[in-house]
C-alpha positions as CSV (number, residue, x, y, z in Angstrom):
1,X,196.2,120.0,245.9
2,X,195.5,116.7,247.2
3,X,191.8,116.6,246.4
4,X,192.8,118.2,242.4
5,X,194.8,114.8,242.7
6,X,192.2,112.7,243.9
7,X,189.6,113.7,241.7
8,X,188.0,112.3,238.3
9,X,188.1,114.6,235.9
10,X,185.0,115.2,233.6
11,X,186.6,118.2,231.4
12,X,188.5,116.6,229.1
13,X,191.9,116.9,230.7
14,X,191.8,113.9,232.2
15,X,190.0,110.5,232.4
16,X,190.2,108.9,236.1
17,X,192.6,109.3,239.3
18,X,195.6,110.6,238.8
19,X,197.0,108.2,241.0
20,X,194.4,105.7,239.7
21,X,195.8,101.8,238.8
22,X,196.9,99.5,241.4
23,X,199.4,97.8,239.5
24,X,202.3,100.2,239.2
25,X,203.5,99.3,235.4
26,X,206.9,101.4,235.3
27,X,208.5,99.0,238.2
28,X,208.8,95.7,235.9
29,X,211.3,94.8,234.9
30,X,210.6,92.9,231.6
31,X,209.3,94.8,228.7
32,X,208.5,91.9,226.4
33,X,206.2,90.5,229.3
34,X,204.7,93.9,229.9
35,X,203.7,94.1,226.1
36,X,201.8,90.7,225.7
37,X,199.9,91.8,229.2
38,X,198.7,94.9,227.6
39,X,198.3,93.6,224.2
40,X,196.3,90.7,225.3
41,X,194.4,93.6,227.0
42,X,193.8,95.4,223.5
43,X,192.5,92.5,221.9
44,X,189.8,92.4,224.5
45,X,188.8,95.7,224.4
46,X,189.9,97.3,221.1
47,X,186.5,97.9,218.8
48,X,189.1,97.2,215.3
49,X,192.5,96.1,214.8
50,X,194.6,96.2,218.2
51,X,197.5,95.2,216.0
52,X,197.8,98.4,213.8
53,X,201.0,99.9,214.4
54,X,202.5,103.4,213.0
55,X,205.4,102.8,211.3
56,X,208.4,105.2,211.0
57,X,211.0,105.4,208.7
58,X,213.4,107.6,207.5
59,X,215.4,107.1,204.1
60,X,218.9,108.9,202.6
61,X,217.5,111.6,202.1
62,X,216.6,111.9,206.0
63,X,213.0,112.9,205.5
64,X,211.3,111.1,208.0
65,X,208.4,108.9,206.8
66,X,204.9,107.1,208.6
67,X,202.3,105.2,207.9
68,X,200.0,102.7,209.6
69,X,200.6,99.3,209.3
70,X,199.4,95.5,211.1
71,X,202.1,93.9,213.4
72,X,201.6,90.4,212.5
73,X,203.6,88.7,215.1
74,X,206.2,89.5,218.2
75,X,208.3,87.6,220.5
76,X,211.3,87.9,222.3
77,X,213.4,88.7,218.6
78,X,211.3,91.4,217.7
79,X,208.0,92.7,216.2
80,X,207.2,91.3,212.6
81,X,205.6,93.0,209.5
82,X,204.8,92.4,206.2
83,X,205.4,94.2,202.9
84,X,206.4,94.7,199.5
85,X,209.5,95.7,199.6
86,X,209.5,97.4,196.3
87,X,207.2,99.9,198.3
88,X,208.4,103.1,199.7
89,X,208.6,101.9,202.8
90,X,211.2,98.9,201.8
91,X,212.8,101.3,199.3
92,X,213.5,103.7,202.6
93,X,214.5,100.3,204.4
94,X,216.9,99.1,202.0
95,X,218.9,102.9,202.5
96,X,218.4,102.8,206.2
97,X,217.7,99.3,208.1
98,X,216.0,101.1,211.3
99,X,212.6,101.8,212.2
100,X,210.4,102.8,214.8
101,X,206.8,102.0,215.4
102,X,203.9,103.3,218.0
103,X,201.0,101.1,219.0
104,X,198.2,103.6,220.6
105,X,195.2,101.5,222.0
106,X,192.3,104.2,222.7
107,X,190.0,101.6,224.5
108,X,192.9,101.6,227.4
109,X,194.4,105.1,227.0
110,X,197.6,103.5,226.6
111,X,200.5,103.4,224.3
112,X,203.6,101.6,223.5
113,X,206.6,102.5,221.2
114,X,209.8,100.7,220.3
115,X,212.4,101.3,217.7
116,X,215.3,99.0,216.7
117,X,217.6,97.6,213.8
118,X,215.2,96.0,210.7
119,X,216.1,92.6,209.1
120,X,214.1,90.7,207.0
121,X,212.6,87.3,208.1
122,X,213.4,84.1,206.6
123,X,211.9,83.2,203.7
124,X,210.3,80.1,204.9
125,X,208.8,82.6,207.4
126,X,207.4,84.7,204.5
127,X,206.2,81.7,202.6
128,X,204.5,80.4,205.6
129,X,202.2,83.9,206.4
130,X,201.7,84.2,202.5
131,X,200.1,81.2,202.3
132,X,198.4,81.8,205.5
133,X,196.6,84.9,203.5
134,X,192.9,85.0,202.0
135,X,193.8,84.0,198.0
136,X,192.4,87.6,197.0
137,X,194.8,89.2,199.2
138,X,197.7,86.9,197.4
139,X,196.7,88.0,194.2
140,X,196.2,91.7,195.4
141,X,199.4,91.5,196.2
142,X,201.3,89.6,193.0
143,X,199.0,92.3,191.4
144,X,200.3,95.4,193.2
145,X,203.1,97.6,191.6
146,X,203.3,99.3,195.5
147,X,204.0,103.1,195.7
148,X,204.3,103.3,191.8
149,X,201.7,106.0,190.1
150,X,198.7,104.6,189.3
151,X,196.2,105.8,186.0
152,X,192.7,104.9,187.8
153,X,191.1,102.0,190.1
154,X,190.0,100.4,186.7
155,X,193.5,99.3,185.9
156,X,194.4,98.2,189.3
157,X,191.3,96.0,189.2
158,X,192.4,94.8,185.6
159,X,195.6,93.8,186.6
160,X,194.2,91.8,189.3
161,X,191.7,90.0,186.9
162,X,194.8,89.1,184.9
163,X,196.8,87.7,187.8
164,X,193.3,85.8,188.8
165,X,192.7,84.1,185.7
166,X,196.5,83.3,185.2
167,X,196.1,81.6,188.5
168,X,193.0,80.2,188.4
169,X,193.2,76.5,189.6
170,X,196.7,77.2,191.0
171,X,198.6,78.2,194.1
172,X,199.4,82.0,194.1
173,X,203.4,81.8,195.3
174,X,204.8,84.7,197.2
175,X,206.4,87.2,194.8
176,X,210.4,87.3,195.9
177,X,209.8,91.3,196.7
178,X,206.9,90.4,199.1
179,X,208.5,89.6,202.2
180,X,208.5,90.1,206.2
181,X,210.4,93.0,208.5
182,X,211.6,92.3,211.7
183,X,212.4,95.2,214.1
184,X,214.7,94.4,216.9
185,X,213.7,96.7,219.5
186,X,216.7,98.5,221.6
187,X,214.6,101.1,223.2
188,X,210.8,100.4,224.1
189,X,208.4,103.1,226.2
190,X,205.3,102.4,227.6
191,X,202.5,105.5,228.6
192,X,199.5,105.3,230.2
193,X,197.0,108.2,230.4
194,X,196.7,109.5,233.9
195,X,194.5,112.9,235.2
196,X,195.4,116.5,234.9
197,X,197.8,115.3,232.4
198,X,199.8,113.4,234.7
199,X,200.8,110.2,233.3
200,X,202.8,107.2,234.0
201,X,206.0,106.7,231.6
202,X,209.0,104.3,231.6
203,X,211.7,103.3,229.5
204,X,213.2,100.4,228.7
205,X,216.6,100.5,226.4
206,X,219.0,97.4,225.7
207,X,222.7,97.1,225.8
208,X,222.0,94.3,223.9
209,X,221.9,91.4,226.7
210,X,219.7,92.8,229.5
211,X,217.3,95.5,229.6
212,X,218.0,98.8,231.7
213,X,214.7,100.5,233.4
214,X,213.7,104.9,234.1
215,X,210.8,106.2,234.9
216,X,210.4,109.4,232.8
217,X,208.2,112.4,233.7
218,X,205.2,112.6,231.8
């Protein structure tokens, strides 16, 4: 059993050691710490967009509800997002303020999850990442009717030559429905992929002033 442990698996079931990784992730004890180390890792090693997140939510009806989205900032508060919240998405937030997202990095075999309480930024916050935006993406987005039916591409692209040439020579504000998402994690996990299916798990959860620590089976 020892040498099934040891070995490196070529088969598809696993990708290294299953006791591979000399530092032991599921013993710290700071989970906002642990995520800039591996997401600093992603960005050196992800091919396209370490940021893209799935993001979960679930509205009145209690259908759950994902897509995949770009976390545009995170610190100790929580993990930021952008939107219109006109959109499905924000129509599902404004019924029920929680969410939960997944990062999966493929490069590292790892991922990370968190869910929380949502609450939208400040709108100096907003204003600020608007502006920060390529000016086709700002009038993409004036432009946008989010979620709503659309005829054909030909009238999408219409109404984005409209909002272009009404804007021409102009700044392009930030429509009041266009606005950020912070989730304010209580529960995070962090996985790495181990051999033979074996892999390393822990849990972090909140009480809302310190964080609490368990190792889970894989």
């Amino acid at each position: 059993m020892t040498e099934i442990l040891a070995a490196t698996v070529a088969d598809g079931e696993g990708h290294g050691s299953a006791r591979d990784g000399a530092d032991d992730f599921t013993c710290r004890a700071d989970p906002w710490e642990l995520f800039r180390e591996w997401m600093s890792e992603a960005k050196r090693t992800e091919p396209n967009d370490p940021h893209a997140m799935a993001l979960a939510t679930t509205g009145a009806d209690g259908m759950p509800d994902v897509r995949i989205m770009l976390l545009k900032s995170y610190d100790e508060r929580g993990f930021v997002f952008f939107t219109n919240d006109r959109s499905a998405k924000g129509a599902e937030l404004g019924q029920n303020a929680q969410a939960a997202i997944v990062l999966h990095w493929k490069s590292l075999r790892r991922q990370v999850r968190a869910r929380g309480a949502v609450a939208p930024v400040s709108p100096e916050e907003s204003d600020a990442y608007f502006a920060s935006r390529p000016r086709e993406s700002r009038v993409g987005a004036v432009a946008s009717r989010q979620s709503q039916p659309l005829a054909d591409r030909a009238t999408l692209l219409r109404e984005v030559d409209a909002v272009a040439s009404r804007s021409d020579g102009k700044p392009v504000p930030r429509p009041a429905h266009w606005r950020g998402f912070r989730i304010i994690p209580v529960a995070f996990e962090f996985w790495q992929d181990r051999a033979y299916r074996l892999h390393d798990r822990v849990r972090f959860a909140s009480d809302g002033a310190l964080w609490t620590r368990t190792r889970l089976y894989p």
